[in-house]
Structures are given as structure tokens and as C-alpha cells.
C-alpha positions in Angstrom: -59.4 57.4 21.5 -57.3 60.5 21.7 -54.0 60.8 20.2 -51.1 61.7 22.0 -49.4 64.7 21.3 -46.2 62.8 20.8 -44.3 62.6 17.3 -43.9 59.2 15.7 -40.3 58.5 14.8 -40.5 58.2 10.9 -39.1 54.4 10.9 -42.1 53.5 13.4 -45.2 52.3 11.1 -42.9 50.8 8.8 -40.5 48.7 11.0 -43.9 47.6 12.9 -45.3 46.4 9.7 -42.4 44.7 8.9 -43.1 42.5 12.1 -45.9 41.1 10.1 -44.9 41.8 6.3 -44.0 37.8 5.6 -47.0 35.7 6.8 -46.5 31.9 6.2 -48.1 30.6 3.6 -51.5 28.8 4.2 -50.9 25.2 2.6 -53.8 22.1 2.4 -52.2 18.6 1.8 -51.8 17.3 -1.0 -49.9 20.3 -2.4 -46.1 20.7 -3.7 -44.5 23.3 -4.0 -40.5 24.6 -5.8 -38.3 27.0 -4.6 -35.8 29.1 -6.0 -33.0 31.1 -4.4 -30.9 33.3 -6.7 -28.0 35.5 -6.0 -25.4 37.4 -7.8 -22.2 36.1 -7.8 -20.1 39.2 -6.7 -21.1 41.9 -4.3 -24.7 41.1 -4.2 -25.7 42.8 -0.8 -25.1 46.1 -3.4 -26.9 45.1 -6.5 -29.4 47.5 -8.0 -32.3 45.8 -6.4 -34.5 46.9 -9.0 -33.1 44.5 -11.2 -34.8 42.0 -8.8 -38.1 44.0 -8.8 -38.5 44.2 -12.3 -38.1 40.5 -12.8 -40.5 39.6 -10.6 -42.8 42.1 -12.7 -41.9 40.7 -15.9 -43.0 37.1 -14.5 -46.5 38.8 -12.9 -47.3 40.8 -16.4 -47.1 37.0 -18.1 -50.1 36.0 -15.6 -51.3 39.7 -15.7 -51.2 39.6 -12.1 -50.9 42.6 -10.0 -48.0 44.4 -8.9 -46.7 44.8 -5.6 -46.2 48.7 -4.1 -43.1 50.1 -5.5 -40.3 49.3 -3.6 -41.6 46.4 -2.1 -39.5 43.3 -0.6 -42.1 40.8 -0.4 -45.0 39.8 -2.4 -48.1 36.8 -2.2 -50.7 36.2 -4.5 -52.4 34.0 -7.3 -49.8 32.9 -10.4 -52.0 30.7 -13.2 -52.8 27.9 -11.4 -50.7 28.4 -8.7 -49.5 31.0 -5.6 -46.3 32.8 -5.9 -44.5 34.3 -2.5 -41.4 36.2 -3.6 -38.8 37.7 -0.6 -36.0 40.4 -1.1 -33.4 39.6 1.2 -30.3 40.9 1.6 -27.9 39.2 -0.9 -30.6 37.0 -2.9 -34.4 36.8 -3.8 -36.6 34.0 -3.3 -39.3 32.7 -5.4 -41.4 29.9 -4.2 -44.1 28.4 -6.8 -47.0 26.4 -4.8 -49.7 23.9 -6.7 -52.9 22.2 -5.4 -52.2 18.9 -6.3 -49.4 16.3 -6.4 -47.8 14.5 -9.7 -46.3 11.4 -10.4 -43.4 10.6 -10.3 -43.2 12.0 -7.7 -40.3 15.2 -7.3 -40.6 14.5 -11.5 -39.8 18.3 -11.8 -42.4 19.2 -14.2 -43.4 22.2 -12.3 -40.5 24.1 -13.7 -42.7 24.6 -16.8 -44.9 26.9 -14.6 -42.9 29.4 -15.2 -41.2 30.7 -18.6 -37.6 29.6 -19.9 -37.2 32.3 -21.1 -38.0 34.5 -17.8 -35.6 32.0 -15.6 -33.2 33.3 -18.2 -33.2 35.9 -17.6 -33.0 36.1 -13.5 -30.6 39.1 -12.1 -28.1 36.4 -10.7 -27.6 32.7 -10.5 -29.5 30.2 -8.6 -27.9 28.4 -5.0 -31.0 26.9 -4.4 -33.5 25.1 -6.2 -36.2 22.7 -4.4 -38.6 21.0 -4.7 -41.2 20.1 -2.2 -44.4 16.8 -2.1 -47.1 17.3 0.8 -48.8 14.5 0.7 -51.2 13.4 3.8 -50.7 10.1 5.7 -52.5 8.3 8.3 -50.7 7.3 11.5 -51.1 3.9 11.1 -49.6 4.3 8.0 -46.9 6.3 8.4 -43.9 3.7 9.3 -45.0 1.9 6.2 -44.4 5.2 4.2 -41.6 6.1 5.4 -40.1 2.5 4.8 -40.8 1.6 1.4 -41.8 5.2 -0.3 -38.4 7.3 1.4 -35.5 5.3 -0.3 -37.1 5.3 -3.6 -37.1 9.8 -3.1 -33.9 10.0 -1.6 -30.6 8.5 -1.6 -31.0 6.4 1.5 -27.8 7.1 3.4 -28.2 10.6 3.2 -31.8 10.6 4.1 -32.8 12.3 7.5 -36.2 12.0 8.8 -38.1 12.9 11.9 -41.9 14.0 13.3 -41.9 17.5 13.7 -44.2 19.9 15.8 -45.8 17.5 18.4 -46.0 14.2 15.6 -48.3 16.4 13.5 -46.0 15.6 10.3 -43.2 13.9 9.2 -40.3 15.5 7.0 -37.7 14.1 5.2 -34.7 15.6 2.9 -31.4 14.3 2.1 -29.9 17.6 1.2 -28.7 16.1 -2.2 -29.1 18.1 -5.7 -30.8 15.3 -8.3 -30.3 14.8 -11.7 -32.6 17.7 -13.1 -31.0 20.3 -10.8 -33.2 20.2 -7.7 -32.9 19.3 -4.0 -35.8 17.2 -2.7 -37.8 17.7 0.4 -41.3 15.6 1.6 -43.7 16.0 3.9 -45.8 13.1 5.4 -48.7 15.4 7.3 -51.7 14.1 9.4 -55.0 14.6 8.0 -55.9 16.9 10.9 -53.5 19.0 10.7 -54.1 22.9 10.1 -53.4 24.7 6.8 -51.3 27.6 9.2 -49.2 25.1 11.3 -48.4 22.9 7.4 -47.2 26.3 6.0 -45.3 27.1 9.1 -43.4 23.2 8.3 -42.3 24.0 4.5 -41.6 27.5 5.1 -39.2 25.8 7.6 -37.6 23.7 6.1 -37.4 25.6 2.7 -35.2 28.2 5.2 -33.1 25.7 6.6 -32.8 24.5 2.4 -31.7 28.2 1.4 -29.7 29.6 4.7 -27.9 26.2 4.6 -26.4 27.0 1.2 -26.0 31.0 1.2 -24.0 29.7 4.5 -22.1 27.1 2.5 -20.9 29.8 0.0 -18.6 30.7 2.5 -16.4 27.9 2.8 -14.1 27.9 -0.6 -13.0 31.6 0.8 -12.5 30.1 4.2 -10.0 27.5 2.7 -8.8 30.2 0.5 -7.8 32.4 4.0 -6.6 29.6 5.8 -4.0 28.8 2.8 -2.9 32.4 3.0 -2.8 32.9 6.5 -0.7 29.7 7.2 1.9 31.1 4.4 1.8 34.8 6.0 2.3 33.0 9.2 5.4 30.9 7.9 6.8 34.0 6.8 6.0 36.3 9.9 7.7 33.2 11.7 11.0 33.6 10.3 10.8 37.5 10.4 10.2 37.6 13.9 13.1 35.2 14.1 15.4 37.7 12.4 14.3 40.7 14.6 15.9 38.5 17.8 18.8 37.4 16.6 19.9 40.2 13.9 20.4 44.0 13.9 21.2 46.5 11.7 18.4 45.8 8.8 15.7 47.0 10.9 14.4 49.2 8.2 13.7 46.7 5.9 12.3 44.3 8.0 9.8 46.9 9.1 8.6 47.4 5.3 8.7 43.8 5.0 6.3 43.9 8.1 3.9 46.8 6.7 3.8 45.1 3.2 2.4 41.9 5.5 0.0 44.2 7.6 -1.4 45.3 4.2 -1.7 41.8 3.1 -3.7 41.0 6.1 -6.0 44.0 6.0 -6.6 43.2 2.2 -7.8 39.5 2.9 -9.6 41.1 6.2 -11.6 43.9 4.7 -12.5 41.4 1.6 -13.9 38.7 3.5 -15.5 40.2 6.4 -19.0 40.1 4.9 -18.5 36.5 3.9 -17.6 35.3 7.4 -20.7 37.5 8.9 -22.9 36.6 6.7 -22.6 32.8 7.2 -22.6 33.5 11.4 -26.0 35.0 10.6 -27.1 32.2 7.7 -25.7 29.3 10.3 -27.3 30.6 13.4 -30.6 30.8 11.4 -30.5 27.2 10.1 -29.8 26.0 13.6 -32.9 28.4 15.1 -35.3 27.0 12.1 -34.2 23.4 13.2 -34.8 24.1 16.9 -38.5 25.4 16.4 -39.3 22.2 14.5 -39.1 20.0 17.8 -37.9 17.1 16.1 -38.9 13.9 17.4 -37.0 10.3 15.8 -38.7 8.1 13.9 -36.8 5.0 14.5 -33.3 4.6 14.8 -33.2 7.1 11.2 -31.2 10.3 11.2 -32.6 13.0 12.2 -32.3 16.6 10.2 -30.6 18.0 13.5 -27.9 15.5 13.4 -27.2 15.2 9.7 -26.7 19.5 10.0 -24.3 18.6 13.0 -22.4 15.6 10.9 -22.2 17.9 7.7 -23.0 21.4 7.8 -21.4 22.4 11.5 -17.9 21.2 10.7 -18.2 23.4 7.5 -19.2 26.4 9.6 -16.4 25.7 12.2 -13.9 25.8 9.4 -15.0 29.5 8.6 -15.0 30.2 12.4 -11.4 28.9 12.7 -10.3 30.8 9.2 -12.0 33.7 10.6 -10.3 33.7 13.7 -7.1 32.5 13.3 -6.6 36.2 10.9 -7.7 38.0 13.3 -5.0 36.6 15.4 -2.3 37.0 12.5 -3.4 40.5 12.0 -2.7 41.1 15.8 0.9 39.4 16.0 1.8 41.4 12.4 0.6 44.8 14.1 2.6 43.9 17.5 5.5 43.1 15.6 5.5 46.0 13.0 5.3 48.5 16.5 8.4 47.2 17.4 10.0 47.0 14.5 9.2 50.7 14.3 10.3 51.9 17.9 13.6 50.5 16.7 14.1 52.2 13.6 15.1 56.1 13.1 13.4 58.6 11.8 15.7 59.5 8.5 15.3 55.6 8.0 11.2 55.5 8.2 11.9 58.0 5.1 13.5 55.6 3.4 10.2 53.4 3.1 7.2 54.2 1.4 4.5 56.1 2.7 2.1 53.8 1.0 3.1 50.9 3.4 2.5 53.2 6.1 -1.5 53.3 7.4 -3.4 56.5 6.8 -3.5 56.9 10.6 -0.2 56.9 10.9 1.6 57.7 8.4 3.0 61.7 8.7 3.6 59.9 12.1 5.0 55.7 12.0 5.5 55.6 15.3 2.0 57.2 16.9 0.2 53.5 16.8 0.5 50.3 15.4 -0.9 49.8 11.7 -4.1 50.1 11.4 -4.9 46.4 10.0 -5.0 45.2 13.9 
């Protein structure tokens, strides 16, 4: 075929190939699998990813298994006597540790010892999420049964969501609980026909739902922490707007009161941003991973849909509402700070320092309002 004479853009091959970088795994029943998601504590979108690189490495050289490309974000392949798929995302890296074959108890958590204390030690961060997951194949006919006297002995029964997923061809069930050893718990209940592709396509699932739903949970102690400090900045823009109206003749140190307050904002702004956007995106994939699952209810019993609405969407509303209501602080602070300026002379905006005063503004307090709005 002839090529055409066009150039490529230099992004084109590799943001195609990303399209298909992360296949799901190919799973046959029974299986089980454990999951880890680590992340660092602070600023972890800018780590020195090749911290994360060279631990996965270190575990492969154990196993003398083969590295992955340099610079690499994924990787799939043989581990001992299992199959290791590791993930670089954004602010964590993902290891998930499949077997052949099921053990009793079951979710016992002897699978850990797949992989070297010494090695989890050592991880670049600290782990959100640790799971573990039992595929186990069930007949129809058997399935209610299963369910029934099997589930409440896994899972702490009024916590436990279940449901048939993708057309009836398995049934999940996870009650989003950490057990005694450290580990959520997630089971599948698949048919005997169903294919390794569409299985793998289930845990990856529900394994994302597992991890997004915590990395988006991260999020709420700083959406408390705003809310707190917004309803005290409130409070006190409150009664400094009060003053403005009914008092003159201290307007130049209510407008440094005002741009100390701006700053305030700005500060608790700019340091929370990427928190807030960050659990938009985490939420919004959890309710996307949910969607695709089609559940169905088995039952009267809580589905995973519902227990995400009854738990996890009021938790993401509280970081909406923190979220929003500083941006609507920051807004009333700016509007009052302009006037507060318009009012005051220019020898008097001398008198305050320049350090309260924006960047964009400040050879010039008057030009706009403060740049935290």
C-alpha cells in the first residue's frame, strides 16, 4: 500500500497504542487473585516514577522474569506460579497477583506469601488498597443456594451487596469492608460457560471500582478540613462586610484585613484543587465501571449500585459541596476586597503591604480584584 506523503505527529503511534496497552486479563474459574494499590502520601502525581519502576524490577529479578521496555507504565506476564499485571497511573501503581486454583479458607490470605516481606517493604508509598479476590464456578441451579449459606460466612452480612452481572453470566459479591488481616474481600460466582475474556473483563471491574472507590475516598478528610475553614472565613467575612456598611473611616484596614482573607482563600484553593479533581475523575470512574456491569438483583439483596449510592455518593457530595461553596467564598472575598479598595486613597494603599497585594495587581490595587477569585 503506498504511503502518504503526510508527516505523523510524533504523539501518533504511541497514543494509538496506548488505546490497547492494558488488555484485561484472561481468567479460567477457579482462580483468585490479590490486589494492591500503593500511593505516596504527599504529592504523589510528582514522585520520581522510577521509584515505582525499579520496584516492580526488583520483584521480577526474584522470579528472574523479564523486564518491561524502559519507561514502561504497564506490564503482564508469568510470576512463579502465578501472573502479575502491574499499572502506573497517575498518583499510585497497581499490582495484581493472579493463581490457578482456589484455597481454603476461603479469602484465608495466604497468597501474600507469593510475594517477598521484604519486597512489600519496601514499596515507594503506602497501600490504600489491598484485595483479595475467589472465582469459583457455580451452576445455575445452584447459585441461590451459594449465595445463601456460602456469602454471610465471607462477608459481613449487612454490608454485603450482591447482584448478576453481564447478562446472568456471574454473580459478584463485596461488602467493601477491610478484614482482620488487612484485606477487602471480593467473590465471584461464574457460570461454567462463561469465557476466560468476558471473566477477566468482571474482576478487572470490580478490582477498579475497589481501587477508584478509595483514591476517591482520600479526599474527604480535606473536604471536612475546607468546609471547617470556609465556615470560619465566612463568619468572619460576615461581620467585615457588616462593618464596611455601617462604619467609615478604617477603610484601610479593613481592606488588609480583606487581602489577608483573599490570601487565605487562595492558599486552601491552590492546595486542594488536585484533591477535589482528582476524586471528580476517581468518582465518575467508579460510577462508569458500575454502569458497564449491568447489574441485575438477586433477590431482594443490595445491589453494588446501591450500596455506592447509600455510602460512597454522599461522601463525594461532601467534596462537591466543600469544593464549591470556596469557590463561592473566594468570589464574595474578591467582590468585597474591590470595594474596599475603590474606597480607600492612594497614600493609604501605601500603608499596607505589598505582599497582601496580588502579583497582578499590586504596583496597581485598584486595576482588578485579587487574583484568588
Amino acid at each position: 500500500m503506498a504511503q502518504s506523503a503526510l508527516e505523523d505527529h510524533p504523539n501518533r503511534y504511541t497514543l494509538t497504542n496506548e488505546l490497547h496497552a492494558r488488555p484485561f486479563p484472561e481468567l479460567s474459574a477457579p482462580c483468585r487473585a490479590i490486589h494492591f494499590a500503593i500511593k505516596q502520601v504527599q504529592n504523589a502525581a510528582e514522585r520520581d516514577r522510577a521509584a515505582d519502576f525499579d520496584h516492580l524490577t526488583a520483584l521480577l529479578d526474584r522470579y528472574g522474569a523479564p523486564h518491561p521496555a524502559p519507561g514502561a507504565n504497564h506490564y503482564s506476564g508469568p510470576l512463579g506460579r502465578g501472573f502479575l499485571k502491574w499499572e502506573m497511573h497517575t498518583e499510585f501503581v497497581t499490582y495484581t497477583l493472579f493463581t490457578g486454583h482456589n484455597a481454603d479458607p476461603p479469602f484465608s490470605g495466604d497468597m501474600i506469601k507469593l510475594l517477598p516481606a521484604d519486597w512489600l517493604a519496601a514499596a515507594p508509598g503506602r497501600v490504600v488498597t489491598s484485595c483479595l479476590v475467589r472465582v469459583e464456578t457455580v451452576e445455575q441451579d445452584d447459585l441461590e443456594r451459594r449465595i445463601s449459606t456460602d456469602l454471610p460466612t465471607w462477608f459481613v452480612p449487612e454490608s454485603l451487596s450482591v447482584s448478576r452481572v453481564l447478562d446472568g453470566e456471574a454473580a459478584v459479591a463485596a461488602d467493601f469492608r477491610i478484614d482482620e488481616n488487612g484485606h477487602s474481600r471480593i467473590a465471584v460466582l461464574a457460570t461454567p460457560g462463561i469465557g476466560r475474556r468476558r471473566l477477566g473483563r468482571i474482576v478487572q471491574r470490580l478490582l477498579e471500582i475497589e481501587t477508584y472507590k478509595d483514591m476517591a475516598m482520600l479526599t474527604l478528610p480535606q473536604a471536612r478540613m475546607v468546609a471547617s475553614g470556609v465556615a470560619r472565613l465566612d463568619r468572619e467575612l460576615s461581620e467585615i462586610v457588616s462593618r464596611m456598611a455601617g462604619e467609615s473611616g478604617h477603610e484601610p484596614e479593613t481592606l488588609a484585613q480583606l487581602l489577608k482573607m483573599s490570601a487565605e482563600i487562595e492558599f486552601l484553593s491552590s492546595t486542594t484543587a488536585f484533591r477535589f479533581g482528582a476524586a471528580e475523575a476517581y468518582a465518575a470512574i467508579v460510577d462508569q465501571r458500575i454502569d458497564v456491569m449491568r447489574e441485575e438483583r438477586v433477590g431482594g439483596r443490595q445491589l453494588l449500585g446501591e450500596f455506592m449510592m447509600r455510602r460512597f455518593d454522599p461522601a463525594m457530595r461532601t467534596c462537591r459541596s466543600a469544593k464549591a461553596r470556596l469557590a463561592e467564598l473566594s468570589g464574595s472575598a474578591a467582590r468585597a476586597a474591590a470595594r474596599a479598595a475603590s474606597s480607600v486613597s492612594a497614600a493609604d494603599r501605601n500603608t499596607i503591604s505589598p505582599g497582601l497585594w496580588p502579583r497582578s495587581t499590586a504596583s496597581d490595587p485598584s486595576a482588578t480584584r485579587p487574583a484568588c477569585a
